[in-house]
N, C-alpha and C positions, 0 to 999 in steps of 0.2 A: 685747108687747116694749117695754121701756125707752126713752125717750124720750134719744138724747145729744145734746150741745151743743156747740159749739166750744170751750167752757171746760173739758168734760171729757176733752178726747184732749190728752194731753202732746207737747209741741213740742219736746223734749229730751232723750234719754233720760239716766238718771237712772247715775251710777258711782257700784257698790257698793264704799264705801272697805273696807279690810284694816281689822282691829281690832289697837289700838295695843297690848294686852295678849299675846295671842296667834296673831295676825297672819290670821286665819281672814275669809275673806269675811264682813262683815256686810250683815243685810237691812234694806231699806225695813221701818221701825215704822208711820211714820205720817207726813202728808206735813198743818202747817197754812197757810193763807196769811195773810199778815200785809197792812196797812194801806198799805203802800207799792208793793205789789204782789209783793214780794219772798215767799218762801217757806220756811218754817221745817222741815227734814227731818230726824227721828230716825231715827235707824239701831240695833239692837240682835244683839251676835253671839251666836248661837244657841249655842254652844260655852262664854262664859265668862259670859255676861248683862251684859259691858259696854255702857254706850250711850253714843251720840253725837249730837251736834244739828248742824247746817249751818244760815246764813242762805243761800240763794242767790238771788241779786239774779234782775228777772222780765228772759226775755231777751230780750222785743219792745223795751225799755227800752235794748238795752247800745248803746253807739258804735257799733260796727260797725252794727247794723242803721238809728243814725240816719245815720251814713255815707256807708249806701247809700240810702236814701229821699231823701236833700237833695239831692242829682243828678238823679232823675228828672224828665223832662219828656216830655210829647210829642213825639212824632216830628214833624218838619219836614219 
């Protein structure tokens, strides 16, 4: 059995956009990560073969979750 890691289960799930062409759900291509932690997501619609790319920023990183971590403290 495969070994998984905390890096490999997704904290997000992923919205397949509509294709701007034809308006048809497109699928997850290929998912790479990039150097900033951000991640770089092709999407390709099965129907006309348009693709699409996304940056999406990593979301341990966004405000809201700094937000909420700078408030916590121990209970008194």
């Amino acid at each position: 059995m495969p070994k998984v890691s905390l890096t490999d289960v997704m904290l997000t799930a992923i919205e397949r956009p509509h294709c701007v062409r034809c308006r048809s759900r497109m699928r997850l291509a290929s998912i790479a990560p990039l150097s900033d932690g951000a991640e770089k997501r092709t999407f390709e619609c099965e129907k006309c073969s348009y693709i699409e790319t996304q940056t999406v920023a990593d979301p341990l990183k966004s405000e809201a979750v700094e937000r909420l971590t700078s408030n916590v403290r121990p209970p008194d």
